[in-house]
C-alpha positions as a Markdown table, in Angstrom:
| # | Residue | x | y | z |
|---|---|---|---|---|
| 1 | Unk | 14.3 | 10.3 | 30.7 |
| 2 | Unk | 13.8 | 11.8 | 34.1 |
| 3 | Unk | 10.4 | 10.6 | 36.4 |
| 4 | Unk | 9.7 | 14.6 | 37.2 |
| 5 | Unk | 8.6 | 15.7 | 34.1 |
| 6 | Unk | 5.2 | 16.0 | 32.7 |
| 7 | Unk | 5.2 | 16.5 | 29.1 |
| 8 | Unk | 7.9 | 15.6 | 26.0 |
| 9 | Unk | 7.8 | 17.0 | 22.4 |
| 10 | Unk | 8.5 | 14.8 | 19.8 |
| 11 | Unk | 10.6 | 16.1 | 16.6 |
| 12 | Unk | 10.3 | 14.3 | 13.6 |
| 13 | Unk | 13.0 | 14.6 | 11.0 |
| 14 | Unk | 11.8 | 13.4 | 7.1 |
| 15 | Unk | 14.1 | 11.9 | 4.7 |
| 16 | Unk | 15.0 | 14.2 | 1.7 |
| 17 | Unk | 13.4 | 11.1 | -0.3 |
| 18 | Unk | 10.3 | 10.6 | 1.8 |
| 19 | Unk | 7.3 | 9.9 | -0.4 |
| 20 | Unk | 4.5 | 8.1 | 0.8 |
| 21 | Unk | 2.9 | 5.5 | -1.1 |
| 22 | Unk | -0.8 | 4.2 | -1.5 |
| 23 | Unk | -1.3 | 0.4 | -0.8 |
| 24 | Unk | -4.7 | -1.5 | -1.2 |
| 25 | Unk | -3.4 | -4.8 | 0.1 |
| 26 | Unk | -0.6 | -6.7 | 3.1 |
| 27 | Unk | 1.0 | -9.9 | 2.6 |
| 28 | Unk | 2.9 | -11.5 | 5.7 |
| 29 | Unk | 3.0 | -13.6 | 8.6 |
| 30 | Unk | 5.7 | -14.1 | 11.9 |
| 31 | Unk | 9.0 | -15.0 | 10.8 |
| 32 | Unk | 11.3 | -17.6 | 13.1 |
| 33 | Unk | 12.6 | -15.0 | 15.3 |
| 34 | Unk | 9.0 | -14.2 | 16.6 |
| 35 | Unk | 8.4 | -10.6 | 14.7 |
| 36 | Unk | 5.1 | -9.7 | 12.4 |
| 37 | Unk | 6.4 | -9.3 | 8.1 |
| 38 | Unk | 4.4 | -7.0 | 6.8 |
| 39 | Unk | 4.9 | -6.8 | 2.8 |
| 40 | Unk | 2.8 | -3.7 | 1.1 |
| 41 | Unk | 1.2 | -4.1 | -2.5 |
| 42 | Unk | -0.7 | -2.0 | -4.8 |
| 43 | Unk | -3.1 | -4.5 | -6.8 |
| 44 | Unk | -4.2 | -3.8 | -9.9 |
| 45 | Unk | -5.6 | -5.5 | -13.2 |
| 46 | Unk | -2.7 | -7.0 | -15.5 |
| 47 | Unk | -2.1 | -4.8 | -18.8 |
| 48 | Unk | -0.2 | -5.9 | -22.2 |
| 49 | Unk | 3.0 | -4.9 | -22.6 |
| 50 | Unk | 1.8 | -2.5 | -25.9 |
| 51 | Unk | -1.2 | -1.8 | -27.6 |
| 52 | Unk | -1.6 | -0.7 | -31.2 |
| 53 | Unk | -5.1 | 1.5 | -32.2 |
| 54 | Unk | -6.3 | 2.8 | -35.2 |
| 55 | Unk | -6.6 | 6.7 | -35.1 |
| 56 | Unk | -10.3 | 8.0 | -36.1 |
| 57 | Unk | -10.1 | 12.1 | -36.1 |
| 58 | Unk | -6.2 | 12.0 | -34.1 |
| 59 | Unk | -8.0 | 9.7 | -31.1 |
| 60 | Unk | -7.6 | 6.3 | -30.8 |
| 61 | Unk | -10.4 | 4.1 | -31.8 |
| 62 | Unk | -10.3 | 0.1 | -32.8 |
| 63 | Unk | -7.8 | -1.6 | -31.1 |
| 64 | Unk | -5.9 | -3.5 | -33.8 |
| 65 | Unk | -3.3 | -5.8 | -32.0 |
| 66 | Unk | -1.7 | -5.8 | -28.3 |
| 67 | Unk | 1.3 | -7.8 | -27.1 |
| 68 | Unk | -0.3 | -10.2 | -24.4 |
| 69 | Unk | 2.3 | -11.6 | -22.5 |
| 70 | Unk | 1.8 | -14.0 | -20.5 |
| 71 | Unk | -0.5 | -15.9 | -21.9 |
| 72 | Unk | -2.8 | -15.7 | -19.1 |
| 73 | Unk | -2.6 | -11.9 | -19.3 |
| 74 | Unk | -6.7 | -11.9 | -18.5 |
| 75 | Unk | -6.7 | -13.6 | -15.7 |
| 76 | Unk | -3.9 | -12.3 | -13.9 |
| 77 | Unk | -3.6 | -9.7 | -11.6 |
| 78 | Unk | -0.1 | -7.5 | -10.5 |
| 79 | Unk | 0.8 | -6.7 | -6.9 |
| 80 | Unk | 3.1 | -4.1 | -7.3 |
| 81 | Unk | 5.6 | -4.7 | -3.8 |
| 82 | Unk | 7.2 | -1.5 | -2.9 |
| 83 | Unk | 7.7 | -1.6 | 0.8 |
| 84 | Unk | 7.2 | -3.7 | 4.0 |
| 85 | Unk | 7.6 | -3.5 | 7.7 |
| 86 | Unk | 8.8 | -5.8 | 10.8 |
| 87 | Unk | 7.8 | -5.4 | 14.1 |
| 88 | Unk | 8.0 | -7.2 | 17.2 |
| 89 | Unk | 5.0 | -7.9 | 19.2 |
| 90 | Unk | 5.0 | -5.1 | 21.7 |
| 91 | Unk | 5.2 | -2.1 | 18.6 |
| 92 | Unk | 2.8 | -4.1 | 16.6 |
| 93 | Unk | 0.1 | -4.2 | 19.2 |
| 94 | Unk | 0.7 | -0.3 | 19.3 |
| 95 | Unk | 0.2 | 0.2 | 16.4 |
| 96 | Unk | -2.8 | -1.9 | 16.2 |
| 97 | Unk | -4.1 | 0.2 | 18.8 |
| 98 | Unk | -3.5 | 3.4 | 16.9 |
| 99 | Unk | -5.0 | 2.3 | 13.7 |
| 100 | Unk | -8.1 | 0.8 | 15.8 |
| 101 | Unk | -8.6 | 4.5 | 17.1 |
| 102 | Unk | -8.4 | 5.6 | 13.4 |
| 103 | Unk | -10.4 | 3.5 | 12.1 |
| 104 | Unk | -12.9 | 4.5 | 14.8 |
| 105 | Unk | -12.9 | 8.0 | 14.4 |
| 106 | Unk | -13.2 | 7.6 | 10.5 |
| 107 | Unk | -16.5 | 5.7 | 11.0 |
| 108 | Unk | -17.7 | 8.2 | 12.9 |
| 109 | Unk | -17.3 | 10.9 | 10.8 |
| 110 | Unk | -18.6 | 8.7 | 8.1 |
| 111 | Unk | -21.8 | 8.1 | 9.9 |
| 112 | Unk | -22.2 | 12.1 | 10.4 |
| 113 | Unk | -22.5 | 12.5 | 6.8 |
């Protein structure tokens, strides 16, 4: 990139399949070659594999069995892993900075409400 210039446009090209997804959660840590794992989750409460109701006026009304598999099926909870990241140090503290100003600006407008 030449030293004279003084601006730059960025293009950004999507993926036919682009399709963002919502997370509520981050698992991860450094891995041996020095670069931050990031693995996205969705967490939510466990549900049984089928329920069977009895119908009162074509609704569902008393619950009269449900497959609940495992057995522990109440005290679990799924994280649903669909995507991750890794980045070396000097993209992740960018992007730490970015989010920061996010962050920052949400609370702002927050606070104006």
């Amino acid at each position: 990139m030449s030293e004279n210039k003084s601006k730059i446009r960025f293009k950004y090209i999507f993926s036919e399949d682009y399709n963002p997804k919502y997370v509520n959660g981050a698992y991860g840590g450094i891995n041996p070659r020095g670069e931050i794992v990031v693995t996205f989750f969705m967490e939510r409460s466990a549900m049984p594999k089928s329920q069977t109701f009895l119908l009162k006026n074509g609704k569902p009304d008393k619950e009269l069995s449900a497959e609940r598999k495992p057995e522990d099926l109440q005290e679990s909870v799924v994280r649903f892993v669909q995507n991750g990241i890794i980045l070396d140090h000097k993209n992740a503290k960018e992007i730490h900075k970015w989010l920061g100003d996010h962050i920052e600006k949400l609370e702002k407008l927050i606070l104006k409400k």
